[in-house]
ROTI-235174 format. One record per residue (C-alpha): residue in one letter; x, y, z. Coordinates in steps of 0.001 Angstrom, whole numbers, padded with zeros to 6 digits, always signed. Example, Ala and Ser with C-alpha at 12.3 -4.5 7.8 and 13.67 -1.06 7.14 Angstrom:
REM residues 2
A+012300-004500+007800/S+013670-001060+007140/
REM end
This chain:
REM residues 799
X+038470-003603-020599/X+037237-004417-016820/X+040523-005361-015450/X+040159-008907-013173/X+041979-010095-009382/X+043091-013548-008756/X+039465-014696-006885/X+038158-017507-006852/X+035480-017902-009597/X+031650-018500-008890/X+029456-020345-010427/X+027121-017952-012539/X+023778-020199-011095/X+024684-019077-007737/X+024999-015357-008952/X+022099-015409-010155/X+020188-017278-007348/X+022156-014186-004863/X+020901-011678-007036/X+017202-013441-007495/X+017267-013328-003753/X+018340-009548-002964/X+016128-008562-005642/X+012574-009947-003534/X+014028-008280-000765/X+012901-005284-001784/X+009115-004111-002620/X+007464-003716-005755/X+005887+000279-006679/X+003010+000394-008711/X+002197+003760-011221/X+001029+006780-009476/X-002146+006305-011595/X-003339+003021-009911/X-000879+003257-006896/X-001366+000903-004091/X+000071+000698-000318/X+003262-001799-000480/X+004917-002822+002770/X+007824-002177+002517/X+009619-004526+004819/X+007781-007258+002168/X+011044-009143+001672/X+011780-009734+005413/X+008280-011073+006694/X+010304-014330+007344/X+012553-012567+009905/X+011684-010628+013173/X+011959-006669+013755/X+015440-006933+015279/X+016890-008660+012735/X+015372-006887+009898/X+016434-003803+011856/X+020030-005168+011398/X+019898-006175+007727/X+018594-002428+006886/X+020945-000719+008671/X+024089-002494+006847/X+022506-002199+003891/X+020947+001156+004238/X+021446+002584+007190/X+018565+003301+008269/X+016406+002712+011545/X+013052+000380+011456/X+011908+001953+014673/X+011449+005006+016203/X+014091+007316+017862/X+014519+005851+022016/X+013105+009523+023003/X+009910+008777+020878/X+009790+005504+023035/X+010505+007765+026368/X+008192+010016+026178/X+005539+007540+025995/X+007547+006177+028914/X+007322+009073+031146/X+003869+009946+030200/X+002518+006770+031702/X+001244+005694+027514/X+003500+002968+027970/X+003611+001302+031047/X+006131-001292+033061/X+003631-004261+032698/X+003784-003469+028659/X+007473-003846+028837/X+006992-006997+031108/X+004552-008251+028394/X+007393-007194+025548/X+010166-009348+027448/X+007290-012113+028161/X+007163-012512+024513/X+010845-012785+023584/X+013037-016073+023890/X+013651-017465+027308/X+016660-016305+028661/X+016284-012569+027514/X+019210-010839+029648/X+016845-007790+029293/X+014591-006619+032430/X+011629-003867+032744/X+014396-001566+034929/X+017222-001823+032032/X+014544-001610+029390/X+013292+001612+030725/X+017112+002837+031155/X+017975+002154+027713/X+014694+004071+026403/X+016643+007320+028237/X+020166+006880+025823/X+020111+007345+022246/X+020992+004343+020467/X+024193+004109+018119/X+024174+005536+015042/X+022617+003916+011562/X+025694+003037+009388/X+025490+001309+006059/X+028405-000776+004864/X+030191+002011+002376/X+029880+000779-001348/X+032402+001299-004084/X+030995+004667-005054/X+030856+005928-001604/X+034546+005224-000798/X+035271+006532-003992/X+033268+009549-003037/X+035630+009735-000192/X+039110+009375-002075/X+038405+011853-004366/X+035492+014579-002984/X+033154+013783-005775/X+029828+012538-005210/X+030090+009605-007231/X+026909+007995-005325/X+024651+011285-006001/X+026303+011507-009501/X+024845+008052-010026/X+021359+008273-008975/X+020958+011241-011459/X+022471+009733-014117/X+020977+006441-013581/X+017670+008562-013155/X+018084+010246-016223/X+017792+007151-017852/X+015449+005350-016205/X+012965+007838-016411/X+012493+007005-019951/X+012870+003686-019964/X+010310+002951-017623/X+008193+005834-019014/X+004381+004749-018504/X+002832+007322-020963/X+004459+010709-019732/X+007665+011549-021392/X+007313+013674-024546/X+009921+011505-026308/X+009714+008059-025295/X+012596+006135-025185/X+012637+003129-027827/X+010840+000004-026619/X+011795-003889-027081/X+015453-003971-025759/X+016213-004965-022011/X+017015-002347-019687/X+020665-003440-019291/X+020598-003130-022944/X+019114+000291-023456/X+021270+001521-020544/X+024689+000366-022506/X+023272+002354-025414/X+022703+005374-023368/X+025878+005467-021111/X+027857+004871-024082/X+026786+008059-025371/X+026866+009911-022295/X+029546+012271-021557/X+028407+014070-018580/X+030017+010761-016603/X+033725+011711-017859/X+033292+015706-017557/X+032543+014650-013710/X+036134+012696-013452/X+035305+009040-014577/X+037423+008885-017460/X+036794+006214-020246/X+033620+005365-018737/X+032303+005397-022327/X+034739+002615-023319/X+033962+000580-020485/X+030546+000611-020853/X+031186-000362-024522/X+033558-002918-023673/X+031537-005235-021193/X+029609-007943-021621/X+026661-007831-023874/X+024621-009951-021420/X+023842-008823-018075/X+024764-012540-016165/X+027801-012449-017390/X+028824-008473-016437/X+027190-009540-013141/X+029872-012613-013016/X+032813-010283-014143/X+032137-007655-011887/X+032217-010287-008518/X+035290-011143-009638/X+036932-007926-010184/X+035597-006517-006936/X+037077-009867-005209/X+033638-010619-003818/X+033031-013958-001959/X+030078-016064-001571/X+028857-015108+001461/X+028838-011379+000981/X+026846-011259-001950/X+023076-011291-001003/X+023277-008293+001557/X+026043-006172-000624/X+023218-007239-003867/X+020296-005853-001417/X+022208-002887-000992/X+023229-001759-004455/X+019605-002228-005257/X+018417+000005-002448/X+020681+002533-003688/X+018473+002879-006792/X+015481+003595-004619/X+012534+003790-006346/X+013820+002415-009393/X+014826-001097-008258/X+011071-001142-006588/X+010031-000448-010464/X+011780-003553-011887/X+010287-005504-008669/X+007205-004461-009983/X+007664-005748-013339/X+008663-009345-011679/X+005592-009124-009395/X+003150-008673-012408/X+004921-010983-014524/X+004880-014118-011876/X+000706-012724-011255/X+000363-014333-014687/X+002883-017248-014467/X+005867-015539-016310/X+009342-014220-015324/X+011064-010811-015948/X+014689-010254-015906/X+015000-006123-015087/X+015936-006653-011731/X+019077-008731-012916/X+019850-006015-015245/X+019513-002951-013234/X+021943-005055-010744/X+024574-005030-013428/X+024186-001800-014203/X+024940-000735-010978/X+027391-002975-010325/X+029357-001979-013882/X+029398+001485-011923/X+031010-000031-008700/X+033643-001577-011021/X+034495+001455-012997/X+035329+003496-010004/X+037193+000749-008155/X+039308+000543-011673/X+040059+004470-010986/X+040520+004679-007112/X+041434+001084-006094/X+044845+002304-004760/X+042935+004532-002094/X+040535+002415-001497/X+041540-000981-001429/X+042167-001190+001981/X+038434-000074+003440/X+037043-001880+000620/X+038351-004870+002036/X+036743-004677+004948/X+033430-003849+003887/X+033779-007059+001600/X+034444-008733+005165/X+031197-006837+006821/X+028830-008061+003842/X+030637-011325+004529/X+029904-011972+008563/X+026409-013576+009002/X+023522-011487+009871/X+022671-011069+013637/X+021170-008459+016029/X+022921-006302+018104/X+021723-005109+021340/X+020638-001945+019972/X+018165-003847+017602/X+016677-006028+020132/X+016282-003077+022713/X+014457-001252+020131/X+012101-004188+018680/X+011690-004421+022417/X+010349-000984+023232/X+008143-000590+019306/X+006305-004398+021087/X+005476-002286+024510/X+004330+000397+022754/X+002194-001692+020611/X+000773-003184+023744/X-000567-000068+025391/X-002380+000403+022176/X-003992-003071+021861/X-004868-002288+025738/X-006680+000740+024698/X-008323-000805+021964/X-009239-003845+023684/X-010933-001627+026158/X-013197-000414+023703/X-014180-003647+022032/X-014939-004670+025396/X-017307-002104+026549/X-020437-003031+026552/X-021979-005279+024206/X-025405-003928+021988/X-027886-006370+020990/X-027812-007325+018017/X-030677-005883+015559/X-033721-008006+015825/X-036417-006144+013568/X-035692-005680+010233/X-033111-002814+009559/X-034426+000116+007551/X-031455+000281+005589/X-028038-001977+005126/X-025108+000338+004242/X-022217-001862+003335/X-018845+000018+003163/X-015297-001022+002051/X-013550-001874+005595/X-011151+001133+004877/X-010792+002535+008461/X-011848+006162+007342/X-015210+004428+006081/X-015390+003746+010429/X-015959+007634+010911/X-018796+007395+008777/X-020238+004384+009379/X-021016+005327+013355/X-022170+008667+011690/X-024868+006904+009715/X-026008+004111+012143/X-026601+007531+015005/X-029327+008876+012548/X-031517+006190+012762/X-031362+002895+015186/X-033230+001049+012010/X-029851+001444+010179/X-027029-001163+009965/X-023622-000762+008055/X-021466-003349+007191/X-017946-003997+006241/X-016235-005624+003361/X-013016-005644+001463/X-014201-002372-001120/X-014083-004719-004735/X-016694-006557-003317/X-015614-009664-004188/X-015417-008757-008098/X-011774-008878-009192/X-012473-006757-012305/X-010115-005756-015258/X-011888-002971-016349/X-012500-000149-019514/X-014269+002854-018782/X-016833+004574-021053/X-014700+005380-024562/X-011296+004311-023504/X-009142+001554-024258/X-007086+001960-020717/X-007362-001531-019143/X-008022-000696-015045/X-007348-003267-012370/X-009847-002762-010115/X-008660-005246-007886/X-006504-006341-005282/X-002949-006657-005865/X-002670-009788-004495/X-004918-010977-007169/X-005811-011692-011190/X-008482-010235-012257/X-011109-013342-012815/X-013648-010981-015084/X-013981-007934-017536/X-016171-005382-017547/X-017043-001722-019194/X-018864+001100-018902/X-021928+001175-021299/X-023078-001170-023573/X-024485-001010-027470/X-027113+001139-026802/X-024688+003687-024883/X-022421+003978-028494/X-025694+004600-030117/X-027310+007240-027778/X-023940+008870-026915/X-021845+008890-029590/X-021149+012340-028718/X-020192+011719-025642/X-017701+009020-026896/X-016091+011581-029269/X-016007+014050-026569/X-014039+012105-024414/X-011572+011121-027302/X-011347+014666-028503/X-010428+015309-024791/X-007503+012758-024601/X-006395+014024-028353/X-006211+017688-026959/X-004504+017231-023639/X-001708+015310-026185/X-001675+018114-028159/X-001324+020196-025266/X+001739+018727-024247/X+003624+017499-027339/X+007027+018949-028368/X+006010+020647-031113/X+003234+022442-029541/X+004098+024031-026249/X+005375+027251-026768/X+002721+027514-029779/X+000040+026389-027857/X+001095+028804-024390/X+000824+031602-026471/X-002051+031292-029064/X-004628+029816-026511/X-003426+030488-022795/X-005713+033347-022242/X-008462+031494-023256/X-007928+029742-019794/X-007312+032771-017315/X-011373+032352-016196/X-010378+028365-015490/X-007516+029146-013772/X-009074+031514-011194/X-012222+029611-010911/X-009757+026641-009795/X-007104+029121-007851/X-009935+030456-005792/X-011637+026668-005462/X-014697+027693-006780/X-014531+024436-009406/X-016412+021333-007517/X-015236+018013-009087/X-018364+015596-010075/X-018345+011997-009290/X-017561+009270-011261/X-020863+008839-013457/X-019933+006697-016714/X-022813+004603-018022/X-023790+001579-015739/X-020637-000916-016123/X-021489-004290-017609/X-019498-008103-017116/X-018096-007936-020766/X-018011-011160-021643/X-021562-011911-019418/X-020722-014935-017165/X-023694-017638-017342/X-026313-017905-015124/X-024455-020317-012746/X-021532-018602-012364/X-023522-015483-011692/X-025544-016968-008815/X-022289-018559-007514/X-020982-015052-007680/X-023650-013534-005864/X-023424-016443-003250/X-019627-016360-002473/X-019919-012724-001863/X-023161-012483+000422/X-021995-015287+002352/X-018051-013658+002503/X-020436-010808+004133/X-022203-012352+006372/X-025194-010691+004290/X-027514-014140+004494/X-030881-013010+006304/X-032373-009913+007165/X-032518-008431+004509/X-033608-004107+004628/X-035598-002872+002396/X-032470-001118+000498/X-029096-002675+000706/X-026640+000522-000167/X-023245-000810-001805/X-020756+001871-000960/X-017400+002158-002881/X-015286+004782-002107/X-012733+007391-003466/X-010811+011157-002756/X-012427+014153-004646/X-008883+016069-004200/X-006826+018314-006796/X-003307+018677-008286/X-002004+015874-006282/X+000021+013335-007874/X-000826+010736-005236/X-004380+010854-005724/X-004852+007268-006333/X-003285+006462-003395/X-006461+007736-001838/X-008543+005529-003399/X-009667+002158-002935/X-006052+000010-002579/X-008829-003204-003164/X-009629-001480-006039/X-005880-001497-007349/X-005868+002065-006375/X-009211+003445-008386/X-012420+004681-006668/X-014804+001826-005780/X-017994+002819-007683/X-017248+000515-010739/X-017516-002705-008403/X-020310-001795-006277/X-022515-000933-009219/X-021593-004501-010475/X-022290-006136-007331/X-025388-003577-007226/X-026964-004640-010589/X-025852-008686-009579/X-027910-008959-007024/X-030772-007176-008175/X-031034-009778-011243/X-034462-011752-010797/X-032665-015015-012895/X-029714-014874-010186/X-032274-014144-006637/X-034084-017262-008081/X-031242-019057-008010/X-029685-018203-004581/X-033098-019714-002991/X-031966-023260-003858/X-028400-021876-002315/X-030086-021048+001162/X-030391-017428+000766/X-034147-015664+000215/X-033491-012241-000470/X-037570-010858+000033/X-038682-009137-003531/X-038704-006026-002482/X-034920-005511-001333/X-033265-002824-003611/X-029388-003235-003918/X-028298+000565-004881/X-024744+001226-005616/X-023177+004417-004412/X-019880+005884-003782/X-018420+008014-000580/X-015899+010623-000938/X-013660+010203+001627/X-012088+013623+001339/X-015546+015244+001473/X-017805+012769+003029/X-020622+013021+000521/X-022002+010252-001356/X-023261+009940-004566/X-026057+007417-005132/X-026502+004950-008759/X-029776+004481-007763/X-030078+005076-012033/X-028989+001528-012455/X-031764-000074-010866/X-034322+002480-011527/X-037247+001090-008792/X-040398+003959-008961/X-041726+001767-005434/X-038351+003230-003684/X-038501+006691-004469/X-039566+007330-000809/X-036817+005255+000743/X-034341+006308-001100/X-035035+009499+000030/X-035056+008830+003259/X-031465+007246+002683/X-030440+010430+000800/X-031029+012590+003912/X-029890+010000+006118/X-026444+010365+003892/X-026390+013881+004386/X-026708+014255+007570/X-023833+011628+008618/X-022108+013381+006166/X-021823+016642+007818/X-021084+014704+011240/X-017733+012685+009918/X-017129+015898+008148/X-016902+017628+011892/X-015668+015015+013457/X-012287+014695+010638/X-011655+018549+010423/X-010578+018412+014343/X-007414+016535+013018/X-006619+018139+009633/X-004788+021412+010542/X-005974+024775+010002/X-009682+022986+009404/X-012329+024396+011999/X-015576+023169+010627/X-016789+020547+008130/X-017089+023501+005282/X-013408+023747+005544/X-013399+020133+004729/X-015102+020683+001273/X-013281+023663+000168/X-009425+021899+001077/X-010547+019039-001840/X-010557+021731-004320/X-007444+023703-003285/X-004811+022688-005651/X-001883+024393-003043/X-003362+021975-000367/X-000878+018919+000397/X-003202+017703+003275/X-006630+017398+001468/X-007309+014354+003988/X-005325+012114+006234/X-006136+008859+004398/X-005479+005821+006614/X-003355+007434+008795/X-003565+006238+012162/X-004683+003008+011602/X-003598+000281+014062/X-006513-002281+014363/X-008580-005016+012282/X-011585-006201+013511/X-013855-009259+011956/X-016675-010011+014129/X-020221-009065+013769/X-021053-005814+013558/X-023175-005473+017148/X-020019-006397+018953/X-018186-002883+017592/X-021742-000683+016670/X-021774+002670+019095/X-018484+002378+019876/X-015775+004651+018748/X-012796+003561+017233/X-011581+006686+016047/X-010741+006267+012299/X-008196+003710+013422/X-009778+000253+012807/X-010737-001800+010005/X-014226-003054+010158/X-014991-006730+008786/X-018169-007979+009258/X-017456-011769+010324/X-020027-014045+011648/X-018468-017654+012354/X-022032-018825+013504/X-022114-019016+009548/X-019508-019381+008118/X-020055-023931+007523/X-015918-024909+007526/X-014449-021819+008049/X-014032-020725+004481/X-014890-017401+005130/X-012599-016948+008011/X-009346-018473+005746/X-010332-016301+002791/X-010545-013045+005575/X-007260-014115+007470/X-005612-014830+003725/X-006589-011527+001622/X-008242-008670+003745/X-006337-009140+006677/X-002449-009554+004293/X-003762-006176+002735/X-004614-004399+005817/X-000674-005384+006847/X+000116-003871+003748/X-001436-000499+004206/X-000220-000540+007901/X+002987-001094+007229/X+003804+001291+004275/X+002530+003730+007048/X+004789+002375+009882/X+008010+002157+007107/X+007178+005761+005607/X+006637+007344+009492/X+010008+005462+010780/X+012127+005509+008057/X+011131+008459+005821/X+014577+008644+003761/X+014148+004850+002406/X+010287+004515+002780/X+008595+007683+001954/X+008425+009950-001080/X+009792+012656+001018/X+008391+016432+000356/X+005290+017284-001507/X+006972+020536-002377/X+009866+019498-004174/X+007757+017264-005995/X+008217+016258-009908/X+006127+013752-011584/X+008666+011570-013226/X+007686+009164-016052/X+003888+008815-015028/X+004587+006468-012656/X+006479+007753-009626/X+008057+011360-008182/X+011596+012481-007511/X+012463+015636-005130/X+014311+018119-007360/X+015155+018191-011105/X+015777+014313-010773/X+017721+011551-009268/X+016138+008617-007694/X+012440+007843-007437/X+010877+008357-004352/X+007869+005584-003263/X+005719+005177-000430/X+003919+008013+001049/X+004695+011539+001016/X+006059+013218+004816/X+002490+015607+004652/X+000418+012133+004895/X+002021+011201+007936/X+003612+014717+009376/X+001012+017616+010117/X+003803+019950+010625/X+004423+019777+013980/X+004483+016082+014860/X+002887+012407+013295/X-000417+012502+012878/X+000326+008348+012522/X+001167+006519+015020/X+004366+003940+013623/X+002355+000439+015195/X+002273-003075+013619/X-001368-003990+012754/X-003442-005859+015338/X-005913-008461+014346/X-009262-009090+016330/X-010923-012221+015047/X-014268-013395+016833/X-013554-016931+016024/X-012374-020440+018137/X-008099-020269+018227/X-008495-023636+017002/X-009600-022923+013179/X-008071-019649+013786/X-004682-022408+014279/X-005625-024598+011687/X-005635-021557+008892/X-002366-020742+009660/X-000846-024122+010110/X-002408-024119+005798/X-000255-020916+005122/X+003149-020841+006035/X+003685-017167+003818/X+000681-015827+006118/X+001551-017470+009591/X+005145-016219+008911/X+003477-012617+009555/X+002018-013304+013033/X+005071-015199+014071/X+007600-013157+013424/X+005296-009805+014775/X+004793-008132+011941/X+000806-008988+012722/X-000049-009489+016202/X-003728-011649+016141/X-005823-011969+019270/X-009646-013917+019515/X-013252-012351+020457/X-014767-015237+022033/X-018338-015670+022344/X-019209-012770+025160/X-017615-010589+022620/X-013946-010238+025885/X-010711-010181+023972/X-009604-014157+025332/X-006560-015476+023767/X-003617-013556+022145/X-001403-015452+019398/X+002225-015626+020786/X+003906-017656+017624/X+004566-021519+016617/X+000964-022072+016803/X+000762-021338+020745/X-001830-019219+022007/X-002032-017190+025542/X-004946-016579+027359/X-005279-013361+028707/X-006769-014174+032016/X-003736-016614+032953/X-001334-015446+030979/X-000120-019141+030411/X+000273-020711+027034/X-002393-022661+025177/X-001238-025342+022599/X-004049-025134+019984/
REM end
């Protein structure tokens, strides 16, 4: 039996409320097959860099920002400059003891090293020269690998029981735990309490735990399980999507926390004394120390030599906006590699315009592809999906029934290519049958296809008003209400790559991590309906009869794009969508140039293609590496004008948008996801040991839904060190996401004063937000509590 101290006892409510409260501190990890960027730091956007910095290095000990030489070589460059440290210190409280001279000292010392509070198992670890804390991750690993099994495991482990639950029937069994030293961990295990509340109450108790030390020392024992706490965070996150609750977070906090209380039963004599204190550190209230602030300091001056570089460009001189009819409208998902592109394309013809939207297009879709039963999310996460849709409709069974069959008898074999029974069998009878495959794809002479399932369909069809509202909403949330070309292309994207188990994270993150083509041709075959463009004239918006909506899809890895002109067959466009074909082409092979300068060991665009079929290549592209800037405004303000892969493109035009609907929906969704993306980059380049999935070399699929480094132990999420490491040095820049809105400060003000979860991301930093005004010069920047500056004074503007 747990064996109990004279504490005082807590009421289980508060436990609970402590544990509810560590547990949203960390982020949720989607499955590797529809994996989406999370920021990380998604529990502490109601706190500033400094003290976040101080609440993950007691409970982790890790760093938020970079090393201080990072920060002084930018120094003594000249990339950072004095008047960007004055303009750091300008934006702290009043009374900073901090100066530009002491700043720039303090960038020249190291800063005191990252130390967690010690846990149980740690101390233990200590006392006795076992490492209990690495014996637990595998262990725990071991376990949870199964349990939260998505479709992988060969055995799957039995379904319907909690996880504290099926863990007790595991560890009761498992005697690897008392081989290692832990005697009569079996009988502990078996001896607790059957509900995970209550093992959580009896294990505060035993451990003498007060009060006030439980939401950081909860935080940490949940970091400790890495990516497996971010699993159960998941669960919680989908289950409160759709109005429910999930308890796995609770339970994997018992778990561990049974662990802590088994070892402090063994090695309490040795430990006592340290534990005591760390009971006290957990205890003292959190507060930055001078290290933190110093380095939140120097991470805002570096971020302000970037937004002074970028600022420059929007600046530069200002095109005319298109007054003629455009030859073509190419709208792209505001990804920032679709920016490469997108200047491409518009420098083959003036007569071309792109635009940019979030890359659903505005159709949250829960979606089954052609002959399978797999439900997709193609969709934000932020969102529920609000229709459904396949791929194919009656006549598609009829005509292709052997193409149905073909794709089940695909998904039987692979099954049977993997089950228990069969894999020796199955190596030896038919492996030489695939010796020709295997060198076709060793060599990379194997070119993957597109996506090309039969044109997807709203399944159940919305009615005629809801279609034509549909249409409406998203033309208008694109600033797509006049002018219409001739052909309006509808560009999803995706990554052709190979043998990479983070492929979908190279997809379409507004498509909940799949390649954009599904929604496009939706959107595509939408606004091409006569019943709905009949409708839309009584809305305002005349879209001429012969304007073509044609779906496509770009390949970010190797710039081509594929073309669903099939959908919408149109005999009248032939010509002009050949004209668009070669137009495609040809900005193709100029993003393709431009990209390979960055990827290493890539000299030309044909090395492009041929790294998205090497299945030994863990840089196939740099994704959204690099990105540091969001920009909705219209598109002549940022057309010609080179922005390097780094910004996100929104096309925003507040002449139109009647109450500023658009703007709160852009500021509320695209903009929170952008922060999302930039911040799993900034948390995976900064803090690679709690944020990244570490090495794509030592990488083993675990469960379906995540990796671990090695033969097991705990789950690795965010991104991999190759998407943010080239070798030598980051390729990605660690910067906080600034947002460029060409809009007045005062609805800008008003939007935020509406969403406290939102405004809490610009005021504490972790968004900076400046305003285009109406000569398209960078005029106000948002300095928190609903104060604005204006760049030309400097002095603050109560909006």
């Amino acid at each position: 039996m747990l064996k109990t101290v004279e504490t005082p006892s807590l009421n289980r409510n508060d436990l609970i409320a402590a544990a509810n409260l560590a547990g949203r501190a960390i982020p949720p990890v989607w499955p590797l097959a529809s994996s989406v960027a999370v920021n990380p730091f998604l529990g502490q956007s109601d706190e500033p860099l400094a003290m976040t910095a101080a609440r993950l290095e007691r409970v982790a000990g890790v760093a938020v920002t970079m090393p201080r030489d990072w920060y002084h070589a930018r120094l003594s460059s000249g990339a950072i400059t004095n008047d960007d440290l004055a303009a750091a210190l300008a934006a702290t409280e009043a009374g900073s003891p901090y100066t530009v001279t002491n700043l720039s000292k303090a960038a020249q010392s190291p800063r005191s090293e990252q130390t967690a509070v010690p846990t149980v198992a740690s101390l233990a670890a200590d006392a006795s020269g076992t490492d209990w804390p690495g014996l637990i991750a595998e262990r725990f690993g071991s376990w949870a690998a199964g349990y939260f099994d998505v479709g992988q495991a060969l055995w799957s482990a039995p379904k319907g029981k909690s996880a504290y639950a099926s863990w007790r029937a595991f560890a009761m069994h498992d005697v690897s735990v008392e081989i290692a030293g832990l005697r009569g961990f079996a009988a502990i295990v078996h001896d607790s309490p059957e509900v995970a509340a209550a093992s959580i109450e009896l294990a505060v108790q035993r451990l003498g735990l007060k009060q006030d030390a439980l939401e950081t020392y909860f935080h940490q024992l949940l970091m400790d399980l890495g990516g497996w706490g971010q699993c159960a965070r998941y669960r919680l996150w989908q289950a409160e999507l759709g109005g429910g609750e999930d308890g796995t977070l609770i339970d994997l906090l018992a778990i561990r926390l049974l662990w802590e209380t088994a070892l402090y039963d063994v090695y309490e004599k040795q430990i006592a004394e340290r534990w005591y204190d760390a009971r006290a550190a957990h205890g003292v209230p959190l507060a930055p120390s001078n290290d933190h602030v110093i380095d939140a300091l120097l991470q805002s001056a570096t971020e302000h030599a970037a937004q002074r570089t970028m600022i420059a460009t929007i600046e530069d001189d200002q095109p005319a906006a298109h007054t003629d009819r455009p030859k073509l409208q190419a709208a792209f998902c505001i990804d920032v590699r679709s920016e490469v592109f997108r200047r491409a394309l518009e420098a083959t013809d003036p007569g071309i315009e792109t635009l940019g939207f979030a890359g659903f297009f505005g159709l949250a879709t829960a979606h089954h592809g052609f002959a399978s039963d797999v439900e997709e999310l193609r969709l934000p996460a932020l969102l529920n999906p609000g229709v459904s849709s396949c791929s194919g409709g009656a006549k598609d069974a009829e005509a292709d029934t052997s193409t149905r069959l073909s794709a089940r008898a695909e998904r039987a074999w692979g099954r049977f290519k993997f089950a228990a029974v069969s894999s020796f069998a199955f190596v030896e009878a038919a492996g030489p049958l695939y010796a020709l495959e295997l060198v076709r794809d060793s060599l990379g002479l194997t070119a993957k296809s597109a996506p090309n399932d039969p044109a997807p369909r709203l399944d159940p069809e919305l009615d005629l008003d809801a279609r034509i509202g549909a249409a409406e909403t998203v033309l208008r949330a694109m600033s797509l209400t006049r002018e219409f070309a001739r052909i309006i292309l509808i560009a999803g994207h995706g990554a052709n790559v190979t043998n990479n188990p983070h492929a979908s994270a190279l997809h379409c993150g507004a498509c909940g991590g799949y390649s954009g083509e599904v929604n496009a041709r939706l959107l595509a075959l939408l606004l091409n309906d006569k019943e709905v463009r009949q409708g839309l004239v009584d809305k305002g918006l005349v879209i001429p009869e012969d304007t073509l909506f044609v779906a496509g899809l770009h390949d970010t890895t190797t710039d081509a794009v594929t073309l669903y002109d099939a959908d919408c067959p149109s005999p009248e466009h032939s010509a002009d969508l050949k004209s668009v074909r070669a137009w495609l082409k040809t900005a193709g092979q100029v993003a393709r140039g431009e990209r390979a300068l960055r990827l290493p060991l890539a000299s030309s665009g044909d090395d492009v293609i041929q790294r998205s079929r090497n299945w030994a290549e863990v840089r196939p592209e740099w994704g959204l590496a690099g990105c540091q800037a969001f920009i909705a405004a219209p598109r002549h303000r940022t057309a010609g004008k080179s922005f390097e892969g780094r910004a996100f493109l929104h096309n925003y035009d507040w002449a139109q948008d009647d109450g500023s609907s658009v703007l709160e929906l852009i500021m509320t969704a695209p903009v929170v996801v952008a922060s999302w993306i930039s911040l799993q980059y900034y948390g995976s380049s900064v803090a690679p040991d709690a944020f990244g999935a570490g090495n794509k070399l030592l990488h083993n699929v675990t469960g379906g839904l995540g990796v671990v480094e090695g033969n097991g132990g705990v789950l690795r999420a965010g991104l991999p060190w190759q998407s943010v490491h080239d070798g030598d040095g980051l390729v990605h820049e660690p910067l906080r996401l600034t947002i460029f809105i060409a809009a007045p400060v005062e609805a800008m003000t008003d939007i935020l004063r509406k969403h406290d979860n939102v405004r809490a991301l610009f005021d504490n930093q972790w968004l900076h937000l400046m305003a285009i005004d109406a000569d398209g010069q960078v005029s106000a920047r948002y300095c928190g509590d609903l104060n604005w500056q204006t760049t030309v004074t400097e002095g603050k503007v109560a909006a």
